[in-house]
KEDO-15740 format. One line per field, with one value per residue (C-alpha): residue number from 1; residue in one letter; chain; x negated, y negated, z. Coordinates in Angstrom, 1 decimal, always signed. Layout:
pos = NUM,... $
code = a,... $
unit = A,... $
u = X,... $
v = Y,... $
w = Z,... $
This chain:
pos = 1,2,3,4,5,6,7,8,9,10,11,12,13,14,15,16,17,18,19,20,21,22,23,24,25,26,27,28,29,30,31,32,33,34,35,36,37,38,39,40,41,42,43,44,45,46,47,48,49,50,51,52,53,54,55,56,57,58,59,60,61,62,63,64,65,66,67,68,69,70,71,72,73,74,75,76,77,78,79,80,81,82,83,84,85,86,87,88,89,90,91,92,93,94,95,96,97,98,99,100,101,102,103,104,105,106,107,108,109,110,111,112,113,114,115,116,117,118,119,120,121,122,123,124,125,126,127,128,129,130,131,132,133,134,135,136,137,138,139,140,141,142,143,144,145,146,147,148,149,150,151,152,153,154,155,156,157,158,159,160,161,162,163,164,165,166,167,168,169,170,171,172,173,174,175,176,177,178,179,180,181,182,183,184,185,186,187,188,189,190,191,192,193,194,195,196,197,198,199,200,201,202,203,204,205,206,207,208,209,210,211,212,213,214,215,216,217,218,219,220,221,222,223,224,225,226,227,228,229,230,231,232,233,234,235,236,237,238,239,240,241,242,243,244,245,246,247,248,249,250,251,252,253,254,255,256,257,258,259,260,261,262,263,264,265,266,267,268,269,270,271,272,273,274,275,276,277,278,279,280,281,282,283,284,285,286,287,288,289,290,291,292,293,294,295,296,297,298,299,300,301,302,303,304,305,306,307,308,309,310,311,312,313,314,315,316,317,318,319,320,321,322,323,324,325,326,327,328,329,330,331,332,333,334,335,336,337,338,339,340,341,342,343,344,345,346,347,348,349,350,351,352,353,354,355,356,357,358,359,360,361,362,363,364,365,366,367,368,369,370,371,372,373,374,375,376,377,378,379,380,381,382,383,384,385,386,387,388,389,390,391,392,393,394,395,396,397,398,399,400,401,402,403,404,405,406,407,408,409,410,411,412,413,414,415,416,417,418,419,420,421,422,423,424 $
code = x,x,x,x,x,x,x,x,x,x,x,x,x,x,x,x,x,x,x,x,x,x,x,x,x,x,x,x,x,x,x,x,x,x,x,x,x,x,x,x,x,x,x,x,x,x,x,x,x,x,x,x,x,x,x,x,x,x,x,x,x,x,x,x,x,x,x,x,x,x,x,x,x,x,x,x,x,x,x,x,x,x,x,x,x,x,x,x,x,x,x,x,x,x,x,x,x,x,x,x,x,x,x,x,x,x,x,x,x,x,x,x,x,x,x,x,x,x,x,x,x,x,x,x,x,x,x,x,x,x,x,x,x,x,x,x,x,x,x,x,x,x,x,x,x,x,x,x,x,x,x,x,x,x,x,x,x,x,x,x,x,x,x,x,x,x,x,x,x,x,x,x,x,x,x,x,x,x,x,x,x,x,x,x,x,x,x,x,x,x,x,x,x,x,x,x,x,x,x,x,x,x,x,x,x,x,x,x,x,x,x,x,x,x,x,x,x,x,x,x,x,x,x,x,x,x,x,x,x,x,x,x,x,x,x,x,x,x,x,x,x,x,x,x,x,x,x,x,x,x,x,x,x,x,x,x,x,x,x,x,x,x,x,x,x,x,x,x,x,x,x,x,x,x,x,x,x,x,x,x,x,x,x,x,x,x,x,x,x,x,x,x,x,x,x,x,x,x,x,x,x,x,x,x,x,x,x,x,x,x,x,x,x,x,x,x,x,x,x,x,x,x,x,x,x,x,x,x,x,x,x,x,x,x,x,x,x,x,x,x,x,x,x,x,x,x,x,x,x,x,x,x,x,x,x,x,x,x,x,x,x,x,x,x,x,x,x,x,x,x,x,x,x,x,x,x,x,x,x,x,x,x,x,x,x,x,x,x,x,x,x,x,x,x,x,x,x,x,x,x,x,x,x,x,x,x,x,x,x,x,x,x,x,x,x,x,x,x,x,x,x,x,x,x $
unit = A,A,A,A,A,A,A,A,A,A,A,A,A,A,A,A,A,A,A,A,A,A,A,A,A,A,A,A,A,A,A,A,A,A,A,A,A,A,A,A,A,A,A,A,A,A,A,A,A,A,A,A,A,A,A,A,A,A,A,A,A,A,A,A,A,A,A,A,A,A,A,A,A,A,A,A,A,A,A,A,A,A,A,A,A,A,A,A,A,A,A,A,A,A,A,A,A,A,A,A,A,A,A,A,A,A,A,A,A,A,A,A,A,A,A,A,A,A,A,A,A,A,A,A,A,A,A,A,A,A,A,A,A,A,A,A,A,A,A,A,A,A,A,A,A,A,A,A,A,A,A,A,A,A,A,A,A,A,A,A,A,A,A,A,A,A,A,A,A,A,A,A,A,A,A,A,A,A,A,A,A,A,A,A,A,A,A,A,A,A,A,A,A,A,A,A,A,A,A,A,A,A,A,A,A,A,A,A,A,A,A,A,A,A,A,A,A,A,A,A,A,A,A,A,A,A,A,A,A,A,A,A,A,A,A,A,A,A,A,A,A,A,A,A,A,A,A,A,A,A,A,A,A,A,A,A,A,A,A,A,A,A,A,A,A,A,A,A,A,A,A,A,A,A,A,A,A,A,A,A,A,A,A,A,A,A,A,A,A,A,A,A,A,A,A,A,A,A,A,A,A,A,A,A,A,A,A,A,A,A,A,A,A,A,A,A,A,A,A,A,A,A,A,A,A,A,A,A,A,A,A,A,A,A,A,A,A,A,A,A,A,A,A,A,A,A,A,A,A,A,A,A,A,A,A,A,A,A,A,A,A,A,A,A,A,A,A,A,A,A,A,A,A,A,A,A,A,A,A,A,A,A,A,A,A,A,A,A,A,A,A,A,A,A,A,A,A,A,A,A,A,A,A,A,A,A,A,A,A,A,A,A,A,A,A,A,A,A,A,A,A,A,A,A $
u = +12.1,+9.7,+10.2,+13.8,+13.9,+12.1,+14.3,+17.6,+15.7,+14.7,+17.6,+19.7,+17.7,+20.3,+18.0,+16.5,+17.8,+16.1,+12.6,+13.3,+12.4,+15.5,+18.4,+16.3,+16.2,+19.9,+21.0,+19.2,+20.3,+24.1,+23.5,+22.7,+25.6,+28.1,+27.0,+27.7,+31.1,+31.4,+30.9,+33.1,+35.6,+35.4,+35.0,+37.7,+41.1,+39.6,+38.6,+42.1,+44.1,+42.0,+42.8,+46.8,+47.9,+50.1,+50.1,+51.4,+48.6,+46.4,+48.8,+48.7,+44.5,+44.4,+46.6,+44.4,+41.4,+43.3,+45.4,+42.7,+40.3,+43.0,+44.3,+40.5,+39.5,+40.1,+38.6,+35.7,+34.8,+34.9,+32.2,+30.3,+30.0,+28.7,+26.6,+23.7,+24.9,+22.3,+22.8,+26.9,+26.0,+23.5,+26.1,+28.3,+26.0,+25.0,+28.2,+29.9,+26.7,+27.0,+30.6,+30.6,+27.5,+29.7,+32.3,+30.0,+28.2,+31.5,+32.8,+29.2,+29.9,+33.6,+35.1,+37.3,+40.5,+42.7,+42.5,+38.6,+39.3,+42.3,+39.3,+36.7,+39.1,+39.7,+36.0,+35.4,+38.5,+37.3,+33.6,+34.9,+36.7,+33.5,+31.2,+33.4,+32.8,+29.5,+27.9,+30.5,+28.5,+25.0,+23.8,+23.7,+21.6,+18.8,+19.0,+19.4,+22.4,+20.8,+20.4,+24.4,+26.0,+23.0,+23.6,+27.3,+26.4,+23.9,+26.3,+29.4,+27.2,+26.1,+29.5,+30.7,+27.9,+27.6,+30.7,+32.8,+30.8,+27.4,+28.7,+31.9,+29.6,+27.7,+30.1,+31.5,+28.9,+28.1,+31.4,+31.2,+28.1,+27.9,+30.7,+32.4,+29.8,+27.4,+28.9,+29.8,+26.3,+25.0,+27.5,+26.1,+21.9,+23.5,+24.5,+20.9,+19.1,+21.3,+20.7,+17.2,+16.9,+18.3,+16.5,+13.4,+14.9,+13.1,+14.4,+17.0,+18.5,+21.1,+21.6,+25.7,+27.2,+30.2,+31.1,+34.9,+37.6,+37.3,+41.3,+40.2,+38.3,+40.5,+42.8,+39.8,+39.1,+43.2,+43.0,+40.2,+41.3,+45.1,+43.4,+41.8,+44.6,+41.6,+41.0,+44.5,+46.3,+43.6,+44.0,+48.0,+47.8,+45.4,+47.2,+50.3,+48.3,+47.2,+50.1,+52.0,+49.3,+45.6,+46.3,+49.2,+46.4,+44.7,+48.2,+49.6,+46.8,+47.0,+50.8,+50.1,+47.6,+50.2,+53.9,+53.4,+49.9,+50.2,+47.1,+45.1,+41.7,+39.7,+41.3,+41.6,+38.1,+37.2,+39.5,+38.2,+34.6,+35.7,+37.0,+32.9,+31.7,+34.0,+32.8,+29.4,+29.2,+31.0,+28.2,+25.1,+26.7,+27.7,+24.2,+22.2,+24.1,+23.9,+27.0,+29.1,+31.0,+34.7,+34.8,+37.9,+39.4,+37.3,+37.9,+41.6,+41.7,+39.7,+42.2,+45.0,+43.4,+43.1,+47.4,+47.3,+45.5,+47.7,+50.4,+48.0,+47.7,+51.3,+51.9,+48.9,+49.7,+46.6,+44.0,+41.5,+44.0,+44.4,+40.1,+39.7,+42.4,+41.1,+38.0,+38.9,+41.8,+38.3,+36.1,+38.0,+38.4,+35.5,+34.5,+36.1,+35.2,+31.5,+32.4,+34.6,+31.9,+29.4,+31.8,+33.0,+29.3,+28.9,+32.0,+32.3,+30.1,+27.8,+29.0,+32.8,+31.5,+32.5,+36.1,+37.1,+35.8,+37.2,+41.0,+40.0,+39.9,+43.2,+45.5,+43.9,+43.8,+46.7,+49.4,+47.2,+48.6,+51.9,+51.7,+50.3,+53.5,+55.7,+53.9,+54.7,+58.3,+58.5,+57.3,+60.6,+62.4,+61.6,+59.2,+55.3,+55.0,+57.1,+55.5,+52.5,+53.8,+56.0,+52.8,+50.9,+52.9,+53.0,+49.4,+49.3,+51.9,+49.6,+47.0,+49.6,+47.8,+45.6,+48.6,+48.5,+47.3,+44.0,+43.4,+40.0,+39.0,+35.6,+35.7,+35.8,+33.3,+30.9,+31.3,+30.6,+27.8,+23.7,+21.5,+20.1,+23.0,+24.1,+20.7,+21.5 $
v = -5.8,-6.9,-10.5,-10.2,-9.0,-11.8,-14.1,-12.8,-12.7,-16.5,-17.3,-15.7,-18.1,-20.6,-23.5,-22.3,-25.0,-27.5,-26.7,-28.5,-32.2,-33.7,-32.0,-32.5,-36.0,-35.7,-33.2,-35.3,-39.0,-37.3,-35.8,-39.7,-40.8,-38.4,-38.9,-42.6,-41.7,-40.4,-43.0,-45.1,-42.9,-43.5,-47.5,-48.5,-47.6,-48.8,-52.4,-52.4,-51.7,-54.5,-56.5,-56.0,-53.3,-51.6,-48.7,-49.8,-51.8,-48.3,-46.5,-49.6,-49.4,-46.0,-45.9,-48.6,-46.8,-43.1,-45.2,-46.1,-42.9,-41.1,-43.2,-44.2,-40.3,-39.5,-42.7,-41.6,-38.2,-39.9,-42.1,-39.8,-37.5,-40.6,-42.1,-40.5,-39.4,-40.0,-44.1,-43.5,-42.4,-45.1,-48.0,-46.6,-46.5,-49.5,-51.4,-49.6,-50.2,-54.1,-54.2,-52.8,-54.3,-58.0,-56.3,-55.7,-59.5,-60.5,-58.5,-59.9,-63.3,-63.0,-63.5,-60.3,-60.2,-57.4,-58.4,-58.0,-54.1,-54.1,-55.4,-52.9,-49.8,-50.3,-51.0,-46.9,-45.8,-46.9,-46.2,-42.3,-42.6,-42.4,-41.1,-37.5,-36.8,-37.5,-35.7,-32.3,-32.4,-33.1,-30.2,-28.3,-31.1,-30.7,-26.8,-23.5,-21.7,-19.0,-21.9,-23.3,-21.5,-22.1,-25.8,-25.5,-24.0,-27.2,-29.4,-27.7,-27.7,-31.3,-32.2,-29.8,-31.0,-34.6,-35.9,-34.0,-33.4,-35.7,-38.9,-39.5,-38.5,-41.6,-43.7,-43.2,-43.9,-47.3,-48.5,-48.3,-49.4,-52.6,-52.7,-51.9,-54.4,-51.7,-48.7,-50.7,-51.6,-47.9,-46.7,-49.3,-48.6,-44.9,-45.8,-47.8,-44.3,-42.8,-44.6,-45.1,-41.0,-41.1,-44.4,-41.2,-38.5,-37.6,-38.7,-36.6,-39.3,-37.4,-38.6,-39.6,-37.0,-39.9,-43.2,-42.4,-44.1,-43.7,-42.9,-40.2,-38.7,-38.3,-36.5,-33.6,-33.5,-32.4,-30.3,-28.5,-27.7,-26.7,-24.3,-22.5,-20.7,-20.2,-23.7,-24.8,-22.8,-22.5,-26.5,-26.5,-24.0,-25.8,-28.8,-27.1,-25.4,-28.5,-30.8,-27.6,-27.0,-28.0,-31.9,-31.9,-30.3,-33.8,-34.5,-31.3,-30.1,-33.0,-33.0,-29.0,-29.7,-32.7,-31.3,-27.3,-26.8,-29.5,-30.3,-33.5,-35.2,-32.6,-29.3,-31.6,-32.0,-28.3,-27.4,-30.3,-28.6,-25.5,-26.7,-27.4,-24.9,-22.5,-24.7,-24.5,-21.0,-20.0,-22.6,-20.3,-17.4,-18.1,-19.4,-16.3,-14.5,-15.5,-15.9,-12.8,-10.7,-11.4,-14.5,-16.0,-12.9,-13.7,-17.7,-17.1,-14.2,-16.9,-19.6,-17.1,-15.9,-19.7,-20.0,-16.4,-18.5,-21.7,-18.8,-17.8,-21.3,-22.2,-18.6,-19.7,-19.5,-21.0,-23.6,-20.9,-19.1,-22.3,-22.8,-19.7,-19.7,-23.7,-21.9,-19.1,-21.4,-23.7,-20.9,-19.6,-22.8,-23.8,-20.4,-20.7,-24.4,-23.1,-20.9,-22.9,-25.4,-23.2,-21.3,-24.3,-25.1,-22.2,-21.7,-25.2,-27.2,-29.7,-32.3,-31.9,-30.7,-34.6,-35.0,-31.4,-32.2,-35.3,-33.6,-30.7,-33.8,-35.5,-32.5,-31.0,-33.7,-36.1,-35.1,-35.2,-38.4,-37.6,-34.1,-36.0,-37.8,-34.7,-33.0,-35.8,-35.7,-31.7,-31.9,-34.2,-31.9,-28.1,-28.8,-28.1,-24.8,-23.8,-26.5,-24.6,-21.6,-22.6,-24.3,-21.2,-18.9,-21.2,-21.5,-17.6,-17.3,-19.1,-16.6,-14.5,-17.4,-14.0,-12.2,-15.5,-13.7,-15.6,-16.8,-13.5,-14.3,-15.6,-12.1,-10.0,-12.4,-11.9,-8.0,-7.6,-10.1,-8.7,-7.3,-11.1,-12.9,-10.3,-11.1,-15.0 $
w = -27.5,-24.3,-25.8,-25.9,-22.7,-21.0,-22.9,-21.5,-17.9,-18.3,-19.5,-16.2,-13.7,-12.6,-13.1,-16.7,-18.8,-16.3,-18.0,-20.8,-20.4,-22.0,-20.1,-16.7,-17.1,-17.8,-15.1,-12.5,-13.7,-13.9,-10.7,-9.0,-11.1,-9.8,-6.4,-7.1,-8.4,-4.4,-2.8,-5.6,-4.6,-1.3,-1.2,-4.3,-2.2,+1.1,-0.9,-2.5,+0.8,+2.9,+0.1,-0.3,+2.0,-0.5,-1.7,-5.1,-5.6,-5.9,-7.7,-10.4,-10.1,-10.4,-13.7,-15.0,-15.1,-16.5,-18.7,-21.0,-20.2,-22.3,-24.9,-26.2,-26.4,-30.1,-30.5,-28.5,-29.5,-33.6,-32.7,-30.8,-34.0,-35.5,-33.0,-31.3,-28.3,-26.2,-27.2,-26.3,-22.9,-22.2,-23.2,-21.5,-18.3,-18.5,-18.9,-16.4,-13.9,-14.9,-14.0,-10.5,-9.9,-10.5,-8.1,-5.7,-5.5,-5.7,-3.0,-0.6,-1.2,-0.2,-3.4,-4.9,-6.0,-7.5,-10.7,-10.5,-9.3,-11.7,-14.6,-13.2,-13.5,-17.0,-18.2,-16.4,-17.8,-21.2,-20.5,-19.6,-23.0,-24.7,-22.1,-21.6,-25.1,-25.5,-23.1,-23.4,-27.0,-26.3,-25.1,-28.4,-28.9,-26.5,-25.8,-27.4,-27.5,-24.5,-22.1,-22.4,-19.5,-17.1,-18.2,-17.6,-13.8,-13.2,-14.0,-12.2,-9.4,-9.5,-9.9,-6.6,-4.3,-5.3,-6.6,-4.0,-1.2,-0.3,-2.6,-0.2,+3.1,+1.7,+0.6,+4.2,+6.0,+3.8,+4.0,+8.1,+8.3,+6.0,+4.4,+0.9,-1.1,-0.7,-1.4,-4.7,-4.9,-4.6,-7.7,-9.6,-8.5,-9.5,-13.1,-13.1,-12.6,-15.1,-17.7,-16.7,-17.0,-20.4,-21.5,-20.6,-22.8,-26.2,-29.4,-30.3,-32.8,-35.0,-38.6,-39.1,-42.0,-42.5,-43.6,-43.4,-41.6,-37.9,-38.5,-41.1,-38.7,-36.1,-38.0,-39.2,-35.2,-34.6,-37.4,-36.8,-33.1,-34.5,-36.9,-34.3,-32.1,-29.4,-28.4,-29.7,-27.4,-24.6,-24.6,-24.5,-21.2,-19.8,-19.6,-18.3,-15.9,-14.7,-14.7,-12.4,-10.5,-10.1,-10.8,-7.7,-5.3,-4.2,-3.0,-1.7,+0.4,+2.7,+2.9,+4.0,+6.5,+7.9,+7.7,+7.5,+9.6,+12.0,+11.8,+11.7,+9.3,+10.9,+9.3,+5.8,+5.7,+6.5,+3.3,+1.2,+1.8,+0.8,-2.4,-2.9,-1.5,-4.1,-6.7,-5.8,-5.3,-8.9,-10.0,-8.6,-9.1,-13.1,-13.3,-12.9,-15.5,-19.8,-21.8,-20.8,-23.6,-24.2,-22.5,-23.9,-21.5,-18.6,-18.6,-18.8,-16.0,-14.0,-14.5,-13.6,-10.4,-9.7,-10.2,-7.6,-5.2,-4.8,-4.0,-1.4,-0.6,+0.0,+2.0,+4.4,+8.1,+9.4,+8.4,+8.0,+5.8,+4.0,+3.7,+2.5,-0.3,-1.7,-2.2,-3.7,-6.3,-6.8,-7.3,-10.2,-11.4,-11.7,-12.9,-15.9,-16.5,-16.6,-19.1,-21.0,-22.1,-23.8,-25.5,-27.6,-27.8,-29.4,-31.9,-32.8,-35.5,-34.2,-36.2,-35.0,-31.5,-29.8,-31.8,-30.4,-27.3,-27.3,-28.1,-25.5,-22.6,-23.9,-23.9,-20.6,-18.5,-20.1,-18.0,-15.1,-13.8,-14.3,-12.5,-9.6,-9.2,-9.7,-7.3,-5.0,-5.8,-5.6,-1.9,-1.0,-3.0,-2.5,+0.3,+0.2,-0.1,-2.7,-4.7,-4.7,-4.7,-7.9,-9.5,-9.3,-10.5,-13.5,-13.9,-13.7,-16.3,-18.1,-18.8,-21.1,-23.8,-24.1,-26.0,-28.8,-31.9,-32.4,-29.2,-28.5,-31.8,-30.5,-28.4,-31.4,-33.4,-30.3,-29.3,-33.9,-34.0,-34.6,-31.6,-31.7,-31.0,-28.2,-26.6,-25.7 $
């Protein structure tokens, strides 16, 4: 019993999965990486616009690298059940560190075009294919089961702080102060470090269980996910919750700050913060505690909440208003993200862990694109705030997935299992 108990204390620290060797060296390469994907994010549109000037032009780059990010997925989470993972994840480094690395000479000697941008979208679109996958399903890999949801709040907060918040401080200030080749350069050094980190890891080589058809495959990946009403269903609301809702944000909090607040870059920035700091803080705060009890409940009541506060968001008055509720929306979010991860860590088999994960990305995040541009066209329509106002009510309606027959069945499983499995 005084074992167990210092188990479930060790395994509430926020940074307990980081004593293991192999998931530090990934955390911290994926933490460099994402801070890289900053700064990308920051330097790609500004290189494309000094190039053309047209807007178009980054719509058309920006579809090239999501075009292929969803289309290769099944294809991607197939091989990464037959693969080692850790190998998928280092290709995919490396070739995607080799590519902007050619933009980013290419860019110094005075060189680009926008077919080389057009060519550099699609090699990360198709890199993400494969790389999303992968690493959703390594963890079971390279931790126990009582370290999952403090390796969900690592990576949530990696992804708050340096993807969203220090990467594009970066990326800014390299972009002013010598130009877009190096804040090019830096993502690719970034993807260097990544893949140097998991080049480090310990053998974790996992032995492939098929020689079927890739196609073959596939189709047991759907099936498995269709026969399970709790990650069937979860994924379908998902993905309406985003197309409605979370996807159209980018877009519809600067329209807010511009047309409804009057405000200018200075009040966007204090709300794009506090989307990372909400993110951040659900990250430490998720971190401290082990896999709750009836979490299918509390990831959906999270993602509901999330729907409540885009209302909140479109009623706001005031930029603080406005701050507080895109904190709040990306608190819950991210909330249930952390908890969404280790729960299909834990229900689903290890050897159809990357084809589910792989069908869990396309059906979230395949209408993303195109809820982007209805969010756009909603604001010309019924204005900004009832956008949001409308999109949150649907991803609040959302959470009635919970009445699904099936969809608590990992509740029930969980609150029935042995004192040992309670204990994680």
């Amino acid at each position: 019993m005084k074992s167990r108990r210092r188990q479930d204390v060790t395994a509430s620290h926020p940074t307990s999965a980081l004593r293991h060797r192999n998931f530090a060296l990934l955390w911290s390469g994926q933490t460099i990486s994402l801070a890289g994907n900053g700064v990308f994010t920051v330097a790609l549109p500004l290189e494309v616009l000094r190039l053309t000037g047209s807007p178009l032009a980054l719509s058309l780059i920006v579809i090239a690298r999501t075009i292929p990010a969803i289309l290769l997925l099944l294809v991607g989470g197939s091989l990464v059940d037959r693969l080692p993972r850790r190998r998928v994840m280092l290709v995919c480094d490396l070739v995607s560190g080799i590519s902007v690395g050619i933009v980013a000479v290419l860019i110094a000697v005075g060189r680009p075009h926008l077919f080389d941008l057009a060519c550099l979208a699609v090699v990360f679109g198709t890199a993400n294919a494969f790389f999303k996958p992968a690493s959703s399903a390594i963890t079971p890999d390279i931790l126990p089961p009582s370290l999952y949801v403090s390796a969900s709040s690592l990576s949530s907060l990696s992804q708050s702080l340096a993807q969203f918040l220090i990467g594009p401080l970066l990326g800014g200030f390299l972009v002013t102060v010598g130009g877009t080749a190096w804040a090019f350069g830096a993502d690719a050094a970034s993807f260097v470090v990544s893949a140097a980190c998991l080049a480090a890891m310990s053998r974790i080589e996992r032995k492939p269980k098929s020689s079927r058809r890739i196609v073959e495959e596939i189709g047991e990946g759907l099936r498995y996910c269709r026969s399970r009403p709790w990650l069937w269903w979860s994924m379908i609301a998902v993905g309406i919750s985003n197309f409605a809702c979370f996807a159209p944000i980018v877009v519809l909090e600067p329209f807010l700050v511009k047309t409804v607040l009057h405000s200018g870059p200075l009040a966007l920035g204090v709300i794009f913060a506090a989307n990372g700091v909400g993110g951040g803080a659900a990250a430490l705060i998720t971190g401290r505690r082990s896999e709750p009890k009836k979490i299918v409940k509390k990831i959906w009541i999270a993602w509901a909440a999330a729907g409540l506060c885009s209302v909140l968001l479109g009623l706001s008055t005031t930029v603080t208003l406005a701050a507080i509720s895109a904190g709040a929306l990306w608190f819950f979010v991210t909330y249930g993200n952390i908890l969404w991860f280790p729960l299909m860590q834990r229900e689903v088999p290890s050897d159809l862990l990357g084809r589910a994960s792989s069908v869990d990305w396309m059906i979230s995040i395949g209408l993303t694109p195109l809820g982007i541009v209805a969010g756009g066209a909603a604001i010309s329509l019924i204005g900004v705030r009832s956008t949001l106002i409308v999109g949150g009510l649907v991803a609040f309606a959302m959470g009635l997935v919970l009445f699904v027959p099936g969809v608590t069945e990992p509740d029930r499983e969980k609150s029935g299992s042995s004192e040992i499995s309670v204990a994680k």
